[in-house]
Biopython code that builds the backbone (N, CA, C, O; Angstrom):
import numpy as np
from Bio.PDB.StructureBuilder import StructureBuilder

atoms = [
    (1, "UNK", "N", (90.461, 99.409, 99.195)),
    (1, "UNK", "CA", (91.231, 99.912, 98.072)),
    (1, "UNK", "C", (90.284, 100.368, 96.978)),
    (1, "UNK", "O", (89.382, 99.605, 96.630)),
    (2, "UNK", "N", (90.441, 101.688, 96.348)),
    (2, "UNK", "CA", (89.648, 102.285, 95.526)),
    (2, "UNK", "C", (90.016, 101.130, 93.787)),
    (2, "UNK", "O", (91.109, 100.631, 93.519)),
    (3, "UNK", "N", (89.066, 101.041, 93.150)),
    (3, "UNK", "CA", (88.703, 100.749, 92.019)),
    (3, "UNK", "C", (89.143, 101.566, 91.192)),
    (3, "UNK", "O", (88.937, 102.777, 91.274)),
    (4, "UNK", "N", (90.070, 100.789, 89.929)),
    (4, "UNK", "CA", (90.837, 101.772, 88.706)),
    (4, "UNK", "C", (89.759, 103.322, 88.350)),
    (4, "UNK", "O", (90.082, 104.494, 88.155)),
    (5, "UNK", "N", (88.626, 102.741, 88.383)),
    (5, "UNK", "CA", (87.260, 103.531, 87.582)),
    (5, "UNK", "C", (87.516, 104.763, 88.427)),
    (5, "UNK", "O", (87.768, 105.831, 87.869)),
    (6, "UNK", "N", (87.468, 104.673, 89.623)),
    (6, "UNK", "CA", (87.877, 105.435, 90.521)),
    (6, "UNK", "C", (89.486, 106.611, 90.822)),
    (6, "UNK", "O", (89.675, 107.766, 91.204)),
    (7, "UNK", "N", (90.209, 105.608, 90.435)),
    (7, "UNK", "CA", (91.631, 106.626, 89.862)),
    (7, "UNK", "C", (91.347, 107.553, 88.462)),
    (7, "UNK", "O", (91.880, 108.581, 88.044)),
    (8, "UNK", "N", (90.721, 107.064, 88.165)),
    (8, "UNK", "CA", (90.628, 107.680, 86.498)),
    (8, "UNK", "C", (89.461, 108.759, 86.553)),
    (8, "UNK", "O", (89.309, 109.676, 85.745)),
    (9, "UNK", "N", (88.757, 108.511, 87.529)),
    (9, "UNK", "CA", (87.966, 109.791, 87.516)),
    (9, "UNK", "C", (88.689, 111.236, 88.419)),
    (9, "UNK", "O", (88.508, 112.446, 88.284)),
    (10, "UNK", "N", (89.636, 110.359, 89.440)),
    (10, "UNK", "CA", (90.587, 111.418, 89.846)),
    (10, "UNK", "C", (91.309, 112.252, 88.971)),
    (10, "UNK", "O", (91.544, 113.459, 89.031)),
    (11, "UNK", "N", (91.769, 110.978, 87.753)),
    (11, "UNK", "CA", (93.038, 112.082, 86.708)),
    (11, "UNK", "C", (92.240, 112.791, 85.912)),
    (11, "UNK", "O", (92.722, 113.753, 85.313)),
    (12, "UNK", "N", (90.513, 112.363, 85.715)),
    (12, "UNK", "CA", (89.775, 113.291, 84.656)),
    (12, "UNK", "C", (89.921, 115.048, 85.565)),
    (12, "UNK", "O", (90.385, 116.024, 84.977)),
    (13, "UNK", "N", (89.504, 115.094, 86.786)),
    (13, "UNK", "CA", (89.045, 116.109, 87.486)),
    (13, "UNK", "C", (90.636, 116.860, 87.736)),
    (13, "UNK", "O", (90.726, 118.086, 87.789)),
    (14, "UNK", "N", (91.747, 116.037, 87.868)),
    (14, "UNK", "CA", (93.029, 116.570, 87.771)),
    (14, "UNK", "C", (94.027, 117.330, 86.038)),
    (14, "UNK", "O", (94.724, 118.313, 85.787)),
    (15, "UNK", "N", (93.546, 116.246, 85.354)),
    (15, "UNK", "CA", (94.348, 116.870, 84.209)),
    (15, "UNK", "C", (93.052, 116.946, 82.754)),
    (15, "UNK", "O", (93.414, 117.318, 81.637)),
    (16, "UNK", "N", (91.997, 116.648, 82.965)),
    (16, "UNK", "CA", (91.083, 116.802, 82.024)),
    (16, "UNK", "C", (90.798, 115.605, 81.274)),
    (16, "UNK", "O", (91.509, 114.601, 81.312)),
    (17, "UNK", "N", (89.786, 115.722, 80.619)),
    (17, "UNK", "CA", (89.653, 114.540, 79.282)),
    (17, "UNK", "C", (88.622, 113.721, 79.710)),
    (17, "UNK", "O", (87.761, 114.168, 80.467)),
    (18, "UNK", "N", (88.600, 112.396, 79.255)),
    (18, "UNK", "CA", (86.954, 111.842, 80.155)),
    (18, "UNK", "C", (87.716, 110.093, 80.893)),
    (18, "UNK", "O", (88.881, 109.725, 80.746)),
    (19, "UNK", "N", (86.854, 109.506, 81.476)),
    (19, "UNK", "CA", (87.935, 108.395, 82.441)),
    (19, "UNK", "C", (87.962, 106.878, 81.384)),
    (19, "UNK", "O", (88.460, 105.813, 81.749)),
    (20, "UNK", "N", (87.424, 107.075, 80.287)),
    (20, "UNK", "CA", (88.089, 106.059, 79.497)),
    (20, "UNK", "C", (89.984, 106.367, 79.204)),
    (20, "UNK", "O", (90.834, 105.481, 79.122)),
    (21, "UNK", "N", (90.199, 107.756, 79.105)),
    (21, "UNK", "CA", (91.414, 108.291, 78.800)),
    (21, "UNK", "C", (92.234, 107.454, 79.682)),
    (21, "UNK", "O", (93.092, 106.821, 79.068)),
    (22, "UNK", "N", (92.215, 107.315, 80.663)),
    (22, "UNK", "CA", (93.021, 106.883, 81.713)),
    (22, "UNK", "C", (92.618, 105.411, 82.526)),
    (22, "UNK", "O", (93.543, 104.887, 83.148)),
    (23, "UNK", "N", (91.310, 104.745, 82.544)),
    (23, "UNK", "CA", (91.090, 103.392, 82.783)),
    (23, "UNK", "C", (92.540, 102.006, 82.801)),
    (23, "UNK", "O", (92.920, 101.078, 83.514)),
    (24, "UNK", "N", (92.884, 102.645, 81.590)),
    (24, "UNK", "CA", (93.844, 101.444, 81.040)),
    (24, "UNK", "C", (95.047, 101.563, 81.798)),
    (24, "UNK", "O", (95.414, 100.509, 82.317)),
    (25, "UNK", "N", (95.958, 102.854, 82.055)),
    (25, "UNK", "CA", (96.719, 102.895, 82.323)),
    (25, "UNK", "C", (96.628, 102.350, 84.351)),
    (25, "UNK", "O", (97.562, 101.914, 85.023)),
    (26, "UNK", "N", (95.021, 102.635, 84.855)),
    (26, "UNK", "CA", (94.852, 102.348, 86.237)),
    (26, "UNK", "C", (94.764, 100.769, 86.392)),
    (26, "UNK", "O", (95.057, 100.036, 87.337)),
    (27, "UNK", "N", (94.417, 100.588, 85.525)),
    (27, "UNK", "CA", (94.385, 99.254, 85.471)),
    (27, "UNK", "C", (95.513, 98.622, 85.424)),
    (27, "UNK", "O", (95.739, 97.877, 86.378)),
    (28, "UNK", "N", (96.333, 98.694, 84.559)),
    (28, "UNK", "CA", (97.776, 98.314, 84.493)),
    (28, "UNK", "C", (98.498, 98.773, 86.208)),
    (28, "UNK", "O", (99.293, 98.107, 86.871)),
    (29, "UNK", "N", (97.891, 100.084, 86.540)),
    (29, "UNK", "CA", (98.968, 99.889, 87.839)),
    (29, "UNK", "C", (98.316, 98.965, 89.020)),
    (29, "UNK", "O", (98.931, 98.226, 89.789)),
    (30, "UNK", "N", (96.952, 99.194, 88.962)),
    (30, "UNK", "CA", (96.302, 97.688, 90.122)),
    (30, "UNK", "C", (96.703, 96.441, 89.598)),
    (30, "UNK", "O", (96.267, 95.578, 90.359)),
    (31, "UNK", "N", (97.358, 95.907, 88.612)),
    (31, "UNK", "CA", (97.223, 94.556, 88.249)),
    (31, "UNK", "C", (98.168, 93.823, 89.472)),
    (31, "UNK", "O", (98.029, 92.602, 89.551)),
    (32, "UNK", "N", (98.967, 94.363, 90.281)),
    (32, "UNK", "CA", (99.516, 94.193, 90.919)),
    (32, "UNK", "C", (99.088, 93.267, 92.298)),
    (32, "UNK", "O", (99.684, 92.477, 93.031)),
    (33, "UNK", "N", (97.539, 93.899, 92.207)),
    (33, "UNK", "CA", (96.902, 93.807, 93.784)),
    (33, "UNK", "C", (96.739, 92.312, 93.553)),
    (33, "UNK", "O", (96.325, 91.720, 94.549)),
    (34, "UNK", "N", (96.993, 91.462, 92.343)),
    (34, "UNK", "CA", (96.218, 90.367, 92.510)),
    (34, "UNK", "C", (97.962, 89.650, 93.334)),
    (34, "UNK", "O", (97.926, 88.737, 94.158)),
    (35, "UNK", "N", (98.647, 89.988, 93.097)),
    (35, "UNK", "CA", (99.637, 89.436, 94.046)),
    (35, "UNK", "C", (100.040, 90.019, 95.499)),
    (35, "UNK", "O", (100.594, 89.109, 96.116)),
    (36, "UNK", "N", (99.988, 90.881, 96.067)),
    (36, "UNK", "CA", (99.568, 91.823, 96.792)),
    (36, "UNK", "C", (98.204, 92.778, 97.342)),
    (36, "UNK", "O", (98.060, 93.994, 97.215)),
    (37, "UNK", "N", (97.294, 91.805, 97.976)),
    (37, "UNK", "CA", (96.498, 92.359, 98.124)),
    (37, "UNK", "C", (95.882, 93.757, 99.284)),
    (37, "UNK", "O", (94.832, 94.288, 99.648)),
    (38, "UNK", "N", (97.132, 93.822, 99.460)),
    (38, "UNK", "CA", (97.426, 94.719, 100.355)),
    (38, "UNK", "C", (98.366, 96.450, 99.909)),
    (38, "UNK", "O", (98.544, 96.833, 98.753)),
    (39, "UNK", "N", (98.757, 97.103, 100.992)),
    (39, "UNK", "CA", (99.362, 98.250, 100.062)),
    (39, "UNK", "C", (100.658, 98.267, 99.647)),
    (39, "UNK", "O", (101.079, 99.255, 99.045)),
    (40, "UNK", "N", (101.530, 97.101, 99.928)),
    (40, "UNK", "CA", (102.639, 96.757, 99.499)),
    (40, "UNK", "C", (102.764, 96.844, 98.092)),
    (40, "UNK", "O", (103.850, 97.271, 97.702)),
    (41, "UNK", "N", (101.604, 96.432, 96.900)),
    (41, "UNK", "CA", (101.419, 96.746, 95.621)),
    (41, "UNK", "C", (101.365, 97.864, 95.067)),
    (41, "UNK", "O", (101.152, 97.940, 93.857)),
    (42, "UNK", "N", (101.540, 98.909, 95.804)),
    (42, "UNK", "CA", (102.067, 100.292, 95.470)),
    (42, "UNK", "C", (103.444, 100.524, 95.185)),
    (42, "UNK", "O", (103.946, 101.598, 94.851)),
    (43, "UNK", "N", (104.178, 99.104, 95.390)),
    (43, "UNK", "CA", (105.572, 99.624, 95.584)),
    (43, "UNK", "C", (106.279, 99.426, 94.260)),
    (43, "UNK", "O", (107.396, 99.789, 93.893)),
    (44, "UNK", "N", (104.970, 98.501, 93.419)),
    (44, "UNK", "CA", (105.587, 97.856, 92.259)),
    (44, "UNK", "C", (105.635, 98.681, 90.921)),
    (44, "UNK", "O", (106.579, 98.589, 90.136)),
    (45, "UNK", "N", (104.627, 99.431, 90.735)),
    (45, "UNK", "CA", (104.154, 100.562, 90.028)),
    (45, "UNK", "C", (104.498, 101.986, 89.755)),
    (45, "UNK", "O", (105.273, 102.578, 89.004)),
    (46, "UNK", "N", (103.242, 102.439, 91.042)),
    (46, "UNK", "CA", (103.487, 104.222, 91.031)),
    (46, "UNK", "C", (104.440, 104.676, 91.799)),
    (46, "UNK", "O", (104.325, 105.067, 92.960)),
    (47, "UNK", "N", (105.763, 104.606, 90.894)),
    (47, "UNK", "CA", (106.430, 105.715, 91.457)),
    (47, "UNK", "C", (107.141, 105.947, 89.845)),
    (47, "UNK", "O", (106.476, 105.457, 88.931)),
    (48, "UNK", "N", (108.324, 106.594, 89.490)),
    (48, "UNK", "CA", (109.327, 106.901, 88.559)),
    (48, "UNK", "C", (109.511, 105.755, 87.039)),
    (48, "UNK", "O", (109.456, 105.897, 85.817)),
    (49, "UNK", "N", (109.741, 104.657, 87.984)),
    (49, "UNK", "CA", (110.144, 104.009, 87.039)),
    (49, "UNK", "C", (108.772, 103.410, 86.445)),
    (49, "UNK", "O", (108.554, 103.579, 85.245)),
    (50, "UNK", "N", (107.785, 102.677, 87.282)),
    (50, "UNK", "CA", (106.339, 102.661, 86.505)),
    (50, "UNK", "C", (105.574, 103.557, 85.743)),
    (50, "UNK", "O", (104.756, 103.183, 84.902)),
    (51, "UNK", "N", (105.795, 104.631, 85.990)),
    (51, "UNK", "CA", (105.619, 105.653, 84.868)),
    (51, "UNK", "C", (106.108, 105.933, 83.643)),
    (51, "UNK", "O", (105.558, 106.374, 82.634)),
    (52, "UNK", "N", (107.370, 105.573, 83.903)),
    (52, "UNK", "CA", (108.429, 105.174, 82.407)),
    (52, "UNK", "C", (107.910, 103.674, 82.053)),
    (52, "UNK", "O", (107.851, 103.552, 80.829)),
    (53, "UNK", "N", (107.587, 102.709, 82.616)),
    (53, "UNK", "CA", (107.384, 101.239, 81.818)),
    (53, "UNK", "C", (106.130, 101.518, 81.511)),
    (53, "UNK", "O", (105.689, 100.909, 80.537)),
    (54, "UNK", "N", (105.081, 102.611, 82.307)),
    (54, "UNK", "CA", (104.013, 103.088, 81.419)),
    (54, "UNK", "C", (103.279, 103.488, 79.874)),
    (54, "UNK", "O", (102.324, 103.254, 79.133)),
    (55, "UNK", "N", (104.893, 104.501, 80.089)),
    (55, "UNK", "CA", (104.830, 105.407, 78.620)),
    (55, "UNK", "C", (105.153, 104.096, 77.707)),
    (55, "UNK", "O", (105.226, 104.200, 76.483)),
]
sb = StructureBuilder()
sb.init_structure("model")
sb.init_model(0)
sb.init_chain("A")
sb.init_seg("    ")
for serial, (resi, resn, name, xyz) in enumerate(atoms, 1):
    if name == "N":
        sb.init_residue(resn, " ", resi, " ")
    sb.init_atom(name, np.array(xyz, "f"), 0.0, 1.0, " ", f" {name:<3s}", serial, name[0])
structure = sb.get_structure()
């Protein structure tokens, strides 16, 4: 499983800005893995509604 540091350099190269911009918010969606250490912790997050408990 890729490292937040690692998502955030994806959203720099996708929507611009530098990967502190976005760290926090990757972080918030891995916090998950510590109960799920597997890819089931995707289910808790990124989709619709984790994006809204995001904002």
């Amino acid at each position: 499983m890729a490292h937040p540091l690692r998502h955030a350099e994806s959203s720099v190269r996708k929507f611009g800005g530098e990967p502190e911009d976005y760290l926090a918010i990757h972080r918030w969606f891995d916090e998950s893995k510590a109960y799920f250490p597997d890819f089931r912790h995707r289910a808790l997050y990124p989709h619709t509604a984790g994006i809204f408990f995001a904002e």
